[in-house]
NUTI-46454 format. One record per residue (C-alpha): residue number from 1; residue in three letters; chain; y, z, x. Coordinates in nm, 2 decimals. Last residue first. Layout:
<NUM, ALA, A, <Y, Z, X>>
...
This chain:
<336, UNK, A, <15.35, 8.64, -0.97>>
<335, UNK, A, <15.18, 8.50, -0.65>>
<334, UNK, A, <15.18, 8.59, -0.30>>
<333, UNK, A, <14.86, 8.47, -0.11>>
<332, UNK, A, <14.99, 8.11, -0.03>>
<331, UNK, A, <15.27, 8.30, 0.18>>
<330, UNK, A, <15.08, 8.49, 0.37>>
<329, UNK, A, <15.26, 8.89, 0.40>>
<328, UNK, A, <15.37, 9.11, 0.64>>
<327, UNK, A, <15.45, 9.45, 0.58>>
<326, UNK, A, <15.66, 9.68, 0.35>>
<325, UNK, A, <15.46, 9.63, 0.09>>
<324, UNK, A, <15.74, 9.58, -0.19>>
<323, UNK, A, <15.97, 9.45, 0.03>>
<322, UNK, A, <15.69, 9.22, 0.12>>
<321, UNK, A, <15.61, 9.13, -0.24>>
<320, UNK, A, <15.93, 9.01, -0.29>>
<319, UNK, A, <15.98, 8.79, 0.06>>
<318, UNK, A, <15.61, 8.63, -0.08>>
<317, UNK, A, <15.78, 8.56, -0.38>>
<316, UNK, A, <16.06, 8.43, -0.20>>
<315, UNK, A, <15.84, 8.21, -0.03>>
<314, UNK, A, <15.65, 8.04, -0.35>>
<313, UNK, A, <15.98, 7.98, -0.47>>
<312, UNK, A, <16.11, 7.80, -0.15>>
<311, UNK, A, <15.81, 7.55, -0.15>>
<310, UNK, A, <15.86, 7.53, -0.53>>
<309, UNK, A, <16.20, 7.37, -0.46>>
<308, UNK, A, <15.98, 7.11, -0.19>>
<307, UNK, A, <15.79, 7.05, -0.44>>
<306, UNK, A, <16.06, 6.92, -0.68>>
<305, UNK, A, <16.27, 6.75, -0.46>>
<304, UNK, A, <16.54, 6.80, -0.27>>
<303, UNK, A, <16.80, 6.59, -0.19>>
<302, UNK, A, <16.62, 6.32, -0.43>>
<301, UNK, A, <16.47, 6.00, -0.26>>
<300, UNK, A, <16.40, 5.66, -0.43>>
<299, UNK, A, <16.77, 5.56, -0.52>>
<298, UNK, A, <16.72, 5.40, -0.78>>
<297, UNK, A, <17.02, 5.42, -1.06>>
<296, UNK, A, <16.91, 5.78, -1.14>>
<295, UNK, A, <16.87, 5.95, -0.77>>
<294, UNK, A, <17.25, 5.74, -0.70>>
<293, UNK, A, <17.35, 5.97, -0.95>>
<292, UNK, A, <17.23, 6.29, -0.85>>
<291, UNK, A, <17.35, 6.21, -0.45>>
<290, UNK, A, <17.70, 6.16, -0.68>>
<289, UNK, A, <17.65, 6.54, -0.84>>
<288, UNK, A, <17.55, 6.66, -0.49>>
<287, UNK, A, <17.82, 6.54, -0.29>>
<286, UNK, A, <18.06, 6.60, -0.60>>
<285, UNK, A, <17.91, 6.96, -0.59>>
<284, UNK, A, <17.97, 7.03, -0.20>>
<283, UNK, A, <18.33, 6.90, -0.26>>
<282, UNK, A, <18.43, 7.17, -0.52>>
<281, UNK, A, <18.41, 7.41, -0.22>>
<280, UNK, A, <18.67, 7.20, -0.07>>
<279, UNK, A, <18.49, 7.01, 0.23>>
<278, UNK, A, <18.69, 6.86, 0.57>>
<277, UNK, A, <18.38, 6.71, 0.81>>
<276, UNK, A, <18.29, 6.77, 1.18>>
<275, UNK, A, <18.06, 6.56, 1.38>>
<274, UNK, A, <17.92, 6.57, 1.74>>
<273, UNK, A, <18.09, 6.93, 1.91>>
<272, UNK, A, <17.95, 6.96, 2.21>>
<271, UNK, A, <17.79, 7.34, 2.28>>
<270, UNK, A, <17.81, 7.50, 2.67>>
<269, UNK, A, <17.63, 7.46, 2.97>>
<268, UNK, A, <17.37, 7.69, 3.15>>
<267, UNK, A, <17.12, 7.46, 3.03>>
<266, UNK, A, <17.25, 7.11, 3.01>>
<265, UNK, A, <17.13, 7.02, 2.64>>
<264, UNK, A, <17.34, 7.15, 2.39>>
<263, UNK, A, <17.41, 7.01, 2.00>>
<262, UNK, A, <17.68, 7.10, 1.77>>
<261, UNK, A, <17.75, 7.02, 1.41>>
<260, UNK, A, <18.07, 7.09, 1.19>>
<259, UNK, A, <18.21, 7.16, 0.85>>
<258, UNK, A, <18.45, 7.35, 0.98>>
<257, UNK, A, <18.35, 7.70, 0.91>>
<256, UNK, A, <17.98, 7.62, 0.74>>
<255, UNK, A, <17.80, 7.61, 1.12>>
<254, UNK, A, <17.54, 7.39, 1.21>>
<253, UNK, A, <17.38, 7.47, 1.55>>
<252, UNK, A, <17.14, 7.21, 1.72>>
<251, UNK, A, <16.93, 7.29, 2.08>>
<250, UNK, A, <16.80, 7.18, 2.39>>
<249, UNK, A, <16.45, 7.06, 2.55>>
<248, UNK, A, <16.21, 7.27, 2.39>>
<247, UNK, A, <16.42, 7.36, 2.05>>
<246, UNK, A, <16.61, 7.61, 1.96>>
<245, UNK, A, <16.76, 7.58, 1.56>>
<244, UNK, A, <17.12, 7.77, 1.51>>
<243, UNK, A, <17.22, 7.77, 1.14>>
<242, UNK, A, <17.59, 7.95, 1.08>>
<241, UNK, A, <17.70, 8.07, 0.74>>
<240, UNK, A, <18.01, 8.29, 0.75>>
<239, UNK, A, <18.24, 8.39, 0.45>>
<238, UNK, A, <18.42, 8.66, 0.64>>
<237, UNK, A, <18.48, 9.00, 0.47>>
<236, UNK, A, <18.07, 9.09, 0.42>>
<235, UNK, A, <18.00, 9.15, 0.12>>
<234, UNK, A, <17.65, 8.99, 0.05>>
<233, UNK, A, <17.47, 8.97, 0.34>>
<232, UNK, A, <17.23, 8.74, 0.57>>
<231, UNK, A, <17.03, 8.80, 0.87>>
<230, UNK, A, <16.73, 8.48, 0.88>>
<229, UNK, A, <16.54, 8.48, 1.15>>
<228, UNK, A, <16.27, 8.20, 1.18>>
<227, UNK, A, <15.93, 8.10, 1.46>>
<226, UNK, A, <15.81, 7.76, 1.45>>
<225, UNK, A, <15.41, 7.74, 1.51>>
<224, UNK, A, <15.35, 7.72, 1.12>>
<223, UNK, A, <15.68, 7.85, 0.97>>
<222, UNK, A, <15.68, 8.20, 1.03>>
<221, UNK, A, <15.93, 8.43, 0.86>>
<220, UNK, A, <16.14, 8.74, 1.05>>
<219, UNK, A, <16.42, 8.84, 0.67>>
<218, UNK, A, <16.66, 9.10, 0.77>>
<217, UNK, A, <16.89, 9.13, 0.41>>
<216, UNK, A, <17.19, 9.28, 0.28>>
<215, UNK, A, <17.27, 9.31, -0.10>>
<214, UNK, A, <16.94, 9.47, -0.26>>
<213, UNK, A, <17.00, 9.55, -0.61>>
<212, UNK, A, <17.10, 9.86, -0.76>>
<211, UNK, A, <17.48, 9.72, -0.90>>
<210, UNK, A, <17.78, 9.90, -0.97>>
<209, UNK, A, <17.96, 9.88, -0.63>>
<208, UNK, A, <17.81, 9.65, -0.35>>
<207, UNK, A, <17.76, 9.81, 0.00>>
<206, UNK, A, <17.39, 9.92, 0.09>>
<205, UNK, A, <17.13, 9.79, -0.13>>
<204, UNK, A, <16.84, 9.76, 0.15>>
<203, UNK, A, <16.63, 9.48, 0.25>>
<202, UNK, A, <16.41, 9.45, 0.51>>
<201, UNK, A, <16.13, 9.13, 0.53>>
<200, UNK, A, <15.80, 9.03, 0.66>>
<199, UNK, A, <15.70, 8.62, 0.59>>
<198, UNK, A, <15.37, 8.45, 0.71>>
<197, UNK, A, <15.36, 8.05, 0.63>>
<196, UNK, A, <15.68, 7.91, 0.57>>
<195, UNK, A, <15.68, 7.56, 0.42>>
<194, UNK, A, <15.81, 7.30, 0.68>>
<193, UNK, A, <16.06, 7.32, 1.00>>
<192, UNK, A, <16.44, 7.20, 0.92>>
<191, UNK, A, <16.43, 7.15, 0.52>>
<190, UNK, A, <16.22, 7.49, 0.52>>
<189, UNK, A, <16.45, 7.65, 0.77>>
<188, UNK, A, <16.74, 7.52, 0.49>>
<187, UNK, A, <16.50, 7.64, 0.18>>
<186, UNK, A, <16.60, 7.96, 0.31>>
<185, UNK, A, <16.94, 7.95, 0.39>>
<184, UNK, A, <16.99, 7.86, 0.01>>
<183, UNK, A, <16.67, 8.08, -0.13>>
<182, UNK, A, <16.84, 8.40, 0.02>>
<181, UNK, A, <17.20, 8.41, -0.21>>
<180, UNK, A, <17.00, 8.47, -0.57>>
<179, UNK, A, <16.65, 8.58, -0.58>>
<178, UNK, A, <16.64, 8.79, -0.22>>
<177, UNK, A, <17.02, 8.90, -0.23>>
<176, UNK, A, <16.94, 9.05, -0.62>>
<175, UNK, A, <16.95, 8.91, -0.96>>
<174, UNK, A, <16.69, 8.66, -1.12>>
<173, UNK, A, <16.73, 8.75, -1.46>>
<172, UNK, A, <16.46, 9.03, -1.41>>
<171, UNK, A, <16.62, 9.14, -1.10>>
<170, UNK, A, <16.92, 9.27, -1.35>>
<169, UNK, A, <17.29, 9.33, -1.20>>
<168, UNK, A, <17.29, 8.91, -1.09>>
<167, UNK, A, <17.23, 8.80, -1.41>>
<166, UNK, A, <17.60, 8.85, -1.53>>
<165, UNK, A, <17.75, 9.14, -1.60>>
<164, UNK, A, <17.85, 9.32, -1.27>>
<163, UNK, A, <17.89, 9.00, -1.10>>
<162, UNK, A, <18.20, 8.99, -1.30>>
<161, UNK, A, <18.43, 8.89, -0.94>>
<160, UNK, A, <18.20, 8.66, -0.85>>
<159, UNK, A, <18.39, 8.49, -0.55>>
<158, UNK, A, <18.55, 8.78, -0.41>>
<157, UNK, A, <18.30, 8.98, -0.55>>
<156, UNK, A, <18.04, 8.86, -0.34>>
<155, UNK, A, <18.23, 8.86, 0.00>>
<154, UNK, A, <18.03, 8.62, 0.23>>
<153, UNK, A, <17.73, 8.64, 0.48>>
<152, UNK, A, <17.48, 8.41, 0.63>>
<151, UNK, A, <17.33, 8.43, 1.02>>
<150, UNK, A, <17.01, 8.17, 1.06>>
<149, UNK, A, <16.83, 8.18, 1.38>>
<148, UNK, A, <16.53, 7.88, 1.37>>
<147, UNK, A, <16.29, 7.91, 1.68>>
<146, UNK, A, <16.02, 7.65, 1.81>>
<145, UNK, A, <16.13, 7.33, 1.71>>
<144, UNK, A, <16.01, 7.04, 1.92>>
<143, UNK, A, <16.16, 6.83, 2.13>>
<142, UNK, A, <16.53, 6.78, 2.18>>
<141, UNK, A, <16.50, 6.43, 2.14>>
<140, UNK, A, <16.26, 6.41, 1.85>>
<139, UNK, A, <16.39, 6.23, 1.60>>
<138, UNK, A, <16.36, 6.53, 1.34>>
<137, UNK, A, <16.63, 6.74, 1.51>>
<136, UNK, A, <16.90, 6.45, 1.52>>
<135, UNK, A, <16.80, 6.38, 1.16>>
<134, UNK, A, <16.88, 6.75, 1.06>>
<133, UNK, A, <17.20, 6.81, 1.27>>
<132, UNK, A, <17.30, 6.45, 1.08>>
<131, UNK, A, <17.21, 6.60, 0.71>>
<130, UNK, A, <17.42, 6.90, 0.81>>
<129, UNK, A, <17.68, 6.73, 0.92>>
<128, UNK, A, <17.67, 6.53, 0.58>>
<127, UNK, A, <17.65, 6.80, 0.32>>
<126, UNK, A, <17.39, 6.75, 0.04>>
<125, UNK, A, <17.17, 6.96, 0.13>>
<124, UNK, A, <17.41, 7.20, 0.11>>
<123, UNK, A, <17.34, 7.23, -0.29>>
<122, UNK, A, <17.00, 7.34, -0.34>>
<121, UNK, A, <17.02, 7.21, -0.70>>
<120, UNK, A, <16.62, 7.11, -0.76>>
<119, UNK, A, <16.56, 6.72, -0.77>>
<118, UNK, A, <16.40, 6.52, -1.03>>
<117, UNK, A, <16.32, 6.23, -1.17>>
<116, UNK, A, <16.10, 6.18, -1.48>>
<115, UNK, A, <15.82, 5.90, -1.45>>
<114, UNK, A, <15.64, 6.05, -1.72>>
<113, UNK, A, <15.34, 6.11, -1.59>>
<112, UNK, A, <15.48, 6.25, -1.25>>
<111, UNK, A, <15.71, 6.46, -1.47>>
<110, UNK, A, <15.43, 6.60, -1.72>>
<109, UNK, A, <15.22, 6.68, -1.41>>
<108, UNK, A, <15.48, 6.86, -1.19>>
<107, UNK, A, <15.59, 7.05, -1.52>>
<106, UNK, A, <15.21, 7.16, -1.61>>
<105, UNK, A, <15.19, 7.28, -1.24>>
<104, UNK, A, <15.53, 7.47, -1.29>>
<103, UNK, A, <15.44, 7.66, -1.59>>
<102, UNK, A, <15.39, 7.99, -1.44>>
<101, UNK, A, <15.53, 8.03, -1.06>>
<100, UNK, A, <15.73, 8.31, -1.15>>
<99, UNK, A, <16.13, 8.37, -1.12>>
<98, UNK, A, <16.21, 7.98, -1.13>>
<97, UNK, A, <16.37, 7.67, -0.96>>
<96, UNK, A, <16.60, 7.90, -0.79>>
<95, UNK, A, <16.83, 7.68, -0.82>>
<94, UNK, A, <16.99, 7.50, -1.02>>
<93, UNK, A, <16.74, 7.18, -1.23>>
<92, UNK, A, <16.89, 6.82, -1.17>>
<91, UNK, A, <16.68, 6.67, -1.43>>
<90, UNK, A, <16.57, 6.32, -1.58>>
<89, UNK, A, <16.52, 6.31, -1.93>>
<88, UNK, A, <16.19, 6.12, -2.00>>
<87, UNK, A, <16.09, 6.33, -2.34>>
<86, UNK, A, <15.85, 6.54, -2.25>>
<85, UNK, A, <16.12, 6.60, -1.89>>
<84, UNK, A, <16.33, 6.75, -2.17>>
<83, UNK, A, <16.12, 6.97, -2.28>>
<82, UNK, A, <15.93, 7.07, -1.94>>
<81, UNK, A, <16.27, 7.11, -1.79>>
<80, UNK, A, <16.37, 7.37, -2.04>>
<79, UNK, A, <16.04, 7.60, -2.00>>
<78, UNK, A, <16.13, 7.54, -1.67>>
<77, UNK, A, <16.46, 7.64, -1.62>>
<76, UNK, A, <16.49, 7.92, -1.89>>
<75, UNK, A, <16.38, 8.21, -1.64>>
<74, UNK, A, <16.64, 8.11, -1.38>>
<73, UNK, A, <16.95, 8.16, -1.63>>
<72, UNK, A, <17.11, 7.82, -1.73>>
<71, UNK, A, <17.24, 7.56, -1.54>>
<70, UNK, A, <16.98, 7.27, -1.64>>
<69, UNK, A, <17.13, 6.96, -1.55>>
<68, UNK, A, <17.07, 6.67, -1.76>>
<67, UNK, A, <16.95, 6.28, -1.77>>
<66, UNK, A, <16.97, 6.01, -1.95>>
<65, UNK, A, <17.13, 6.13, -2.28>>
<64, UNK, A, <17.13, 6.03, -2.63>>
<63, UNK, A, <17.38, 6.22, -2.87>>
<62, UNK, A, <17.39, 6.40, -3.18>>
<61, UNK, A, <16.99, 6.55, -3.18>>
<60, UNK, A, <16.98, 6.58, -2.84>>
<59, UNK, A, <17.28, 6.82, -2.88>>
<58, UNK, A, <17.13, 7.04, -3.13>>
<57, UNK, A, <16.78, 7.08, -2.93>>
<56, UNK, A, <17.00, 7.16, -2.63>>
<55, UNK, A, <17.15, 7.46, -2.78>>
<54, UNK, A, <17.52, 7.52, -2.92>>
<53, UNK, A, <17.69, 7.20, -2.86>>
<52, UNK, A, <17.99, 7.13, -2.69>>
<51, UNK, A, <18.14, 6.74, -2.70>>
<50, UNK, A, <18.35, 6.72, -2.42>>
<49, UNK, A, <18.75, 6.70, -2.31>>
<48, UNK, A, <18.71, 6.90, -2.01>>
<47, UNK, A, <18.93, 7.21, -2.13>>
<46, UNK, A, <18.81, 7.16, -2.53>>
<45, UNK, A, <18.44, 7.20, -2.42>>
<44, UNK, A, <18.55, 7.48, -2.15>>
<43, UNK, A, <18.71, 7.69, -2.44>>
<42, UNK, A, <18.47, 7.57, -2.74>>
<41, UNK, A, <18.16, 7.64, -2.50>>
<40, UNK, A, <18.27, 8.03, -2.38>>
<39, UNK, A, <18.38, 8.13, -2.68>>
<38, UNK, A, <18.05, 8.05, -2.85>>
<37, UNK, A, <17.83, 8.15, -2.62>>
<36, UNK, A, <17.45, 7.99, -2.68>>
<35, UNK, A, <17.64, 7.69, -2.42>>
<34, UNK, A, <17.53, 7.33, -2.46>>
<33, UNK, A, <17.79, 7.05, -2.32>>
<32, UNK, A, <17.86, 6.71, -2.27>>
<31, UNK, A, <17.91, 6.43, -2.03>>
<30, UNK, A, <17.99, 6.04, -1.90>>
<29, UNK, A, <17.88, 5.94, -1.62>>
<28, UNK, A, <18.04, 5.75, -1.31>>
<27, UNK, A, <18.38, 5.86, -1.28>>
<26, UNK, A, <18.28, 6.11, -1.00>>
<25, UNK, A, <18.53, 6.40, -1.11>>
<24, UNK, A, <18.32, 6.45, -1.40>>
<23, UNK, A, <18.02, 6.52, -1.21>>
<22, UNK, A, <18.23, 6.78, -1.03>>
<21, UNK, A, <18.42, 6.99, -1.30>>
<20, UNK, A, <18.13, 6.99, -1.55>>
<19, UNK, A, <17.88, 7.07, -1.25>>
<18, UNK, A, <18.16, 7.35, -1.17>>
<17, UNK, A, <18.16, 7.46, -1.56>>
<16, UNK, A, <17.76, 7.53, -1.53>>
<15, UNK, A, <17.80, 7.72, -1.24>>
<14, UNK, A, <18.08, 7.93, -1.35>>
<13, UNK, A, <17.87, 8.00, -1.67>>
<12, UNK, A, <17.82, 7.66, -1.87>>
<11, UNK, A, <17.47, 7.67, -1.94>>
<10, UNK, A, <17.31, 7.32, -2.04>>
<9, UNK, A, <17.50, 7.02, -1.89>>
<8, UNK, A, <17.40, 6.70, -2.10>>
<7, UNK, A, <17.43, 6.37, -1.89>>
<6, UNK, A, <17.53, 6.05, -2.04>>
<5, UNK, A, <17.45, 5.75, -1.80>>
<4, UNK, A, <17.66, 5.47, -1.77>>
<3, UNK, A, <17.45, 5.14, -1.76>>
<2, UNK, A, <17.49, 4.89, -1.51>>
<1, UNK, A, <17.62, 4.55, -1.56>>
């Protein structure tokens, strides 16, 4: 008979309470809380029926857990995940992995050491059609990749309504298009075609009330010989996130409306629908949360490992310091 595991959620902001939601709706684990916010932890403690604690260090020392998911701001993550991977928790850490690249060669050491397993919460990994575009592309039969267009936009406040006063109003807390929306569609072309290589980007706060930070977005990025666009805003009317990836002898499109993958071939022809899927929002995180779980009872692969989150890091910082510049820059030269 297989153990239950108890996983500790740490940050309970609205991403926090969704992994509360969502692993909870598995029936397979059992949960609790840490939350610095007083309020905040006794009202979604007392909603979900779980013990809330006030730090992790409080709740480790109550309860034994197996693994934990690190929802807290970006600068916490891997000071956090270096504690608890010390002491053989295993980790779904949110993205981004981090602001900086500090630490995270002592955390990829401690964790192969220890056995610790981990995967970094880039979320629509975890979505079947886009796991089948993704396989289809890989075997082979449309060739090889040689461009990746990628068009992403939604409403902010719509679905952050206090945006305003959480992380997102301060770059240092990892605010901003470039820290907070980019890294999803991002670590996608990465998923698709490798690490990018040579990056130039535009970025421009042009529409979003009360904030300074960048909110729309022209990213051109090399990936080895593969070639990437990625267009993406922040308050747009439409939620939209479409993925087209050209390839020698065809190509694949994902698109987020409908849950759906298409592929062409015939030139001159038209797209053929090959799989679509019904998702609530809260069904990305039960994919993910379950994908978690099967990671901890064996399951040798996570969605997205730790490298390949540091991968995407080590791109937005190159995507910073080009805004900065204003010109191209090599990925394996920009570090912070």
């Amino acid at each position: 008979m297989s153990i239950v595991p108890s996983i500790l959620i740490i940050g309970v902001g609205s991403i926090g309470e969704r992994h509360v939601r969502c692993f909870q709706s598995t029936g397979r684990c059992t949960l609790a809380i840490c939350e610095p916010n007083d309020d905040r932890r006794q009202d979604v403690a007392q909603r979900y029926g779980v013990n809330g604690y006030r730090c992790w260090e409080d709740a480790l020392g109550e309860e034994e857990f197996s693994a934990a998911v690190i929802a807290s701001p970006a600068p916490w993550h891997v000071p956090t995940a270096q504690a608890l991977s010390e002491r053989r928790i295993d980790l779904l850490i949110e993205k981004p992995l981090s602001l900086t690249t500090d630490g995270i060669s002592r955390l990829a050491e401690t964790i192969e050491k220890q056995g610790t397993r981990v995967t970094v919460g880039f979320v629509y990994r975890a979505l079947p059609a886009l796991q089948q575009m993704r396989a289809a592309v890989l075997s082979g039969e449309l060739g090889n990749v040689v461009q990746i267009q990628v068009h992403s936009g939604q409403h902010f406040p719509f679905y952050r309504p206090a945006y305003r006063e959480i992380y997102y109003a301060e770059p240092a807390q990892g605010g901003g298009l470039i820290q907070d929306m980019l890294p999803h569609p991002l670590n996608l072309v990465e998923w698709l075609a490798g690490p990018a290589t040579r990056v130039v980007v535009d970025a421009s706060h042009a529409v979003l009330p009360g904030v300074e930070v960048e909110d729309t977005v022209n990213l051109i990025a090399r990936h080895g010989n593969v070639m990437a666009s990625i267009s993406v805003n922040q308050h747009q009317c439409v939620s939209e996130f479409v993925i087209t990836v050209i390839c020698e002898r065809g190509a694949a499109r994902w698109e987020l409306q409908g849950q759906r993958w298409l592929k062409a071939k015939e030139n001159g022809g038209q797209w053929t629908e090959q799989a679509s899927f019904v998702h609530g929002r809260d069904d990305y995180y039960i994919l993910q949360a379950n994908a978690f779980l099967d990671l901890l009872e064996g399951k040798p692969e996570p969605l997205c490992p730790l490298a390949d989150g540091l991968d995407t890091l080590k791109s937005t910082l190159a995507i910073l310091r080009s805004r900065e510049s204003g010109r191209w820059v090599t990925v394996s030269d920009a570090k912070r």
